[in-house]
ZAMARGU-4260 file (C-alpha; in steps of 0.2 Angstrom, whole numbers, plus 5000, padded with zeros to 4 digits):
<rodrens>
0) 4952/4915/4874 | 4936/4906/4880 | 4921/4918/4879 | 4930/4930/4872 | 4921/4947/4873
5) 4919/4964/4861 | 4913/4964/4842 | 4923/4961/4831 | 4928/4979/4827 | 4929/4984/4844
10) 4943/4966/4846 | 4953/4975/4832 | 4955/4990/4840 | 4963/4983/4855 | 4974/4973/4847
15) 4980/4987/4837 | 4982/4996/4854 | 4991/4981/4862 | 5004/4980/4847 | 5006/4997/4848
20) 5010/4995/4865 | 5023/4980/4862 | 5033/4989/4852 | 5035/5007/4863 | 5047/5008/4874
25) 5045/5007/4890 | 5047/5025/4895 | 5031/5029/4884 | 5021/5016/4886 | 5009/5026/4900
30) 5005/5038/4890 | 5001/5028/4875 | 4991/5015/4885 | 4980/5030/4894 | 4976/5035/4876
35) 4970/5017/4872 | 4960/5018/4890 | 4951/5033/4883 | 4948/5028/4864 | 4943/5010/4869
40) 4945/5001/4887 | 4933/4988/4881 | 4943/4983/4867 | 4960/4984/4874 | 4954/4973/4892
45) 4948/4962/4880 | 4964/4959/4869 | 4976/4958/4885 | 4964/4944/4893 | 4966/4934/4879
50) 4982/4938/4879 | 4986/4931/4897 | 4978/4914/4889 | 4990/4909/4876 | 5007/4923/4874
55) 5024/4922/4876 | 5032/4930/4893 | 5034/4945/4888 | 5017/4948/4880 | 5009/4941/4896
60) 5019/4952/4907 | 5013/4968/4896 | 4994/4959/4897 | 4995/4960/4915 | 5001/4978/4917
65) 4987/4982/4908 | 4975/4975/4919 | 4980/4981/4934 | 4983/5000/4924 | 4965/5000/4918
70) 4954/4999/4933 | 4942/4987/4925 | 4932/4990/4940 | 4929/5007/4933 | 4932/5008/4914
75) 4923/4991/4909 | 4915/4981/4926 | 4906/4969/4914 | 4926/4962/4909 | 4927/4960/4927
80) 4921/4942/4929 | 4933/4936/4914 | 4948/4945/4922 | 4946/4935/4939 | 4943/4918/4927
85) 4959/4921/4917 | 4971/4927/4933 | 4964/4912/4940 | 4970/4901/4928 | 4987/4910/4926
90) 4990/4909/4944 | 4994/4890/4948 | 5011/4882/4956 | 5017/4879/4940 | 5018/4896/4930
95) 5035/4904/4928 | 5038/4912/4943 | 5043/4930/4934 | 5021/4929/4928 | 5017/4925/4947
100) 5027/4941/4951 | 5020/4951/4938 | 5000/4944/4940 | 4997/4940/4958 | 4993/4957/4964
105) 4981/4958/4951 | 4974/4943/4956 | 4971/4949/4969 | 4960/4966/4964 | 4950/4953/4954
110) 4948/4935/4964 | 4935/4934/4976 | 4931/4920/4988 | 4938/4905/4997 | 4947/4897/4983
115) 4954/4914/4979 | 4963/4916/4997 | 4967/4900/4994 | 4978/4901/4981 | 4987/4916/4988
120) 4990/4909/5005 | 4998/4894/4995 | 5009/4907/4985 | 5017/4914/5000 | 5027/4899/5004
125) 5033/4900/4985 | 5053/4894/4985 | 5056/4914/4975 | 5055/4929/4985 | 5047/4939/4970
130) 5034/4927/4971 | 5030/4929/4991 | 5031/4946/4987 | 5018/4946/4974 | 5008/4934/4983
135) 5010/4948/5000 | 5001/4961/4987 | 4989/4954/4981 | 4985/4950/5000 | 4984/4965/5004
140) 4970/4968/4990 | 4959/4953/4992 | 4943/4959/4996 | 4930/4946/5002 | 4911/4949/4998
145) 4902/4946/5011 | 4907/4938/5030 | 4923/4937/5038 | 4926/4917/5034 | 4940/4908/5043
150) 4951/4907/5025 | 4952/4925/5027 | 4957/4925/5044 | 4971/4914/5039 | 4979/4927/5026
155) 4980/4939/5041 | 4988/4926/5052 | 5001/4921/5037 | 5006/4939/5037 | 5009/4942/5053
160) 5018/4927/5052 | 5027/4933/5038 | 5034/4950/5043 | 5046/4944/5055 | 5050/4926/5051
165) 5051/4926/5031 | 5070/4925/5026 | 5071/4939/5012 | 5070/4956/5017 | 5058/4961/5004
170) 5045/4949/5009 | 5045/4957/5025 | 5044/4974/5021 | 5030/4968/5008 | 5020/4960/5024
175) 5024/4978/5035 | 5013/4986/5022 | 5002/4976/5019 | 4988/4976/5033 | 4981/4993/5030
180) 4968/4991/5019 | 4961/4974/5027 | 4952/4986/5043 | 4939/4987/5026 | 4935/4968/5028
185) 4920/4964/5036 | 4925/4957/5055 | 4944/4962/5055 | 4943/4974/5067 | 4938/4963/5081
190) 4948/4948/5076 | 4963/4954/5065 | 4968/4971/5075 | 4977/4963/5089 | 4985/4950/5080
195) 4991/4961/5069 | 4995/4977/5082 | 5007/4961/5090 | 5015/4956/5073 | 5020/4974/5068
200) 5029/4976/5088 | 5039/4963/5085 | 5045/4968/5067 | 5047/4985/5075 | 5056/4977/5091
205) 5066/4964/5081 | 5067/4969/5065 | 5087/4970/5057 | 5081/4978/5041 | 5079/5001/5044
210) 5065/4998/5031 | 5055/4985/5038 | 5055/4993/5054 | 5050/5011/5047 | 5035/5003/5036
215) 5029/4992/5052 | 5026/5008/5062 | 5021/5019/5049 | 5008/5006/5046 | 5002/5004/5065
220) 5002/5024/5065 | 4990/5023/5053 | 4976/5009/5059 | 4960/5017/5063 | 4959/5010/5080
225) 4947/5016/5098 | 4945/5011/5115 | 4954/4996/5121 | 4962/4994/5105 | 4969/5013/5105
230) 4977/5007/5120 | 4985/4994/5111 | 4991/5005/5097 | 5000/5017/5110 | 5007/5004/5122
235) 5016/4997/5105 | 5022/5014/5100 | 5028/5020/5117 | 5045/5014/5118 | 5051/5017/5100
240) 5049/5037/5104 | 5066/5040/5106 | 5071/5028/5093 | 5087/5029/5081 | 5079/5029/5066
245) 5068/5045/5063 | 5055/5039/5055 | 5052/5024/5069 | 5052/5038/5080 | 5044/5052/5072
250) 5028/5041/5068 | 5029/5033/5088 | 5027/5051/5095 | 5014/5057/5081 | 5004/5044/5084
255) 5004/5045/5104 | 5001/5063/5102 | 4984/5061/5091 | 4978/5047/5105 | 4980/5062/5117
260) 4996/5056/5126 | 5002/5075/5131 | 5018/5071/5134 | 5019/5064/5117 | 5010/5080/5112
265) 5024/5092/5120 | 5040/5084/5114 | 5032/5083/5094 | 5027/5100/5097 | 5047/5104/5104
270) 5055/5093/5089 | 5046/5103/5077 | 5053/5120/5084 | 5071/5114/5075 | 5072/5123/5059
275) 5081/5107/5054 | 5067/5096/5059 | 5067/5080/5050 | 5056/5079/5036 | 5047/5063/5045
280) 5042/5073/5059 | 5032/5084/5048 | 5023/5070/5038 | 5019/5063/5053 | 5015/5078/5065
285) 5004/5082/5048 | 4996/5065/5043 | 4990/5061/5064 | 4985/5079/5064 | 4971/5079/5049
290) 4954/5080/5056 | 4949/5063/5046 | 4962/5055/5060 | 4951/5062/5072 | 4964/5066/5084
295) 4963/5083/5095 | 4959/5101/5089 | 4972/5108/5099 | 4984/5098/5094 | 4980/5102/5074
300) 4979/5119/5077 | 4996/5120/5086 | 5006/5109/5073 | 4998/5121/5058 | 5007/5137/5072
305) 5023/5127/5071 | 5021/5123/5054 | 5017/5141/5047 | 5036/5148/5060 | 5044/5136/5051
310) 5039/5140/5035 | 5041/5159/5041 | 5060/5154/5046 | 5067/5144/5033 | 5064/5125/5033
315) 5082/5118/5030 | 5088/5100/5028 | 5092/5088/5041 | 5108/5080/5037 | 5101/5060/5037
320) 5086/5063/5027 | 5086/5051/5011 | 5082/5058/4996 | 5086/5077/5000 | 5075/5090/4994
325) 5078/5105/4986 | 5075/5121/4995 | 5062/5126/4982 | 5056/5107/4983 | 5056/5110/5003
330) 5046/5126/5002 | 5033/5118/4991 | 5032/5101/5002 | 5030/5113/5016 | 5013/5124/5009
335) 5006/5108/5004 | 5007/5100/5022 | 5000/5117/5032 | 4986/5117/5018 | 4980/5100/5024
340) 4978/5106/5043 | 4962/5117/5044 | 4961/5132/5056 | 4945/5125/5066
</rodrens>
């Protein structure tokens, strides 16, 4: 590898650890590669980079999972600069698809810049869905230093192009996830939110795919959004309150309820009187209820009342959740969701 960084010794090590990690199976490869972390991070970043520049598929693969399992960012910031370099070069149109897959993600923890956004707005109209996918991740990661440029701007538009119109399902539910973390980027809020607030309606509106639909509303529960915008959250949620699907539903009327709607309020409160509420209903009444969501006292305090009676009557299971819990499991969930909710 060009530039290749660690002493000797230290270069040794990690490809010791690396080898090690080759030839573990799978199953105990997380273990082994936290022990490298902790006896060596240097050495080990090092080897994988170098690595990524000249191994067969396989080794590659295993040299990317260890960059994005190591949190360079953390554990060596120096390697950081060589990890973008080296992604970069692996990224390009002509790589074997199953390494786009693997890296772009990646890619897009390290990249920075207009070049960077570049090259994953050109990977989302890749020919292989994997690749989409990939190239939806490590959207979703991309963090641009500085201003909100235009090249940015056109990942968010792609996406919210994407969760509706790409044909594979698992592109679309990639692009329902992926929005959350860009309210971080510098100008989003003012000219991404709507934009996307529109995109996730229609995915929740026409979307075929149960998955999609339940990601595109969990998501838009979720935005940190006031004012105007608030306004815009709730008049996209209102009419998926009554949904079919539980979670659609469960997150529609959680989320109307923490903007205040007291409707919304009353029947959340009045679902969760069921002692075979669906679990959905209690993430969400929980999650909108947290005081970080800044939602209404009242309301916290009244889902922690009905949380704590039904914890005090027996929590049993509603017969369409997917995967079922255990009653122990249930019981555990259940103490873990009242503990988040203050008594203030």
């Amino acid at each position: 590898m060009k530039g290749r960084v660690g002493k000797s010794g230290a270069v040794a090590g990690g490809s010791a650890a690396f080898a090690e990690l080759l030839r573990a199976p799978e199953e105990s490869r997380h273990d082994l590669l936290e022990r490298a972390i902790d006896e060596d991070a240097r050495g080990l970043v090092a080897e994988a980079l170098h690595v990524c520049t000249q191994g067969p598929v396989e080794h590659v693969l295993l040299a990317v999972w260890v960059l994005d399992q190591a949190l360079l960012k953390e554990e060596c910031p120096e390697l950081v600069p060589d990890a973008a370099r080296v992604l970069t070069e692996l990224c390009h149109p002509g790589q074997d698809p199953v390494v786009l897959a693997a890296a772009l993600g990646v890619f897009g923890v390290y990249a920075s810049g207009p070049a960077a956004a570049q090259t994953l707005l050109g990977m989302t109209a890749h020919e292989v869905p994997a690749v989409r996918a990939a190239a939806v991740d490590g959207i979703e990661y991309f963090t641009d230093e500085g201003s909100f440029p235009q090249t940015t701007m056109r990942l968010v538009e792609r996406l919210t192009r994407m969760v509706t119109e790409d044909p594979d399902a698992e592109v679309r539910l990639a692009a329902a996830g992926a929005f959350t973390l860009m309210d971080g980027w510098d100008g989003y809020e003012t000219t991404g939110t709507p934009a996307v607030v529109a995109a996730l309606g229609r995915a929740m509106r026409t979307g075929e795919d149960p998955r999609v639909r339940g990601e595109a509303v969990h998501n838009l529960a979720l935005f940190t959004v006031e004012g105007h915008q608030a306004a815009m959250v709730a008049d996209a949620l209102r009419p998926y309150t009554h949904d079919r699907d539980d979670r659609v539903a469960a997150w529609a009327l959680a989320r109307l309820a923490s903007l205040g709607d007291e409707r919304a309020a009353e029947r959340l409160l009045a679902v969760l009187e069921a002692t075979d509420v669906h679990r959905e209903y209690v993430s969400a009444a929980t999650e909108m209820s947290v005081p970080y969501r800044n939602g209404p006292s009242a309301l916290r305090k009244r889902v922690r009342k009905a949380l704590k009676r039904l914890r005090k009557e027996g929590w049993s299971q509603h017969p369409s959740e997917r995967p079922p819990m255990s009653p122990e499991d249930r019981r555990r969930y259940l103490d873990l969701e009242i503990s988040r909710l203050p008594r203030w």
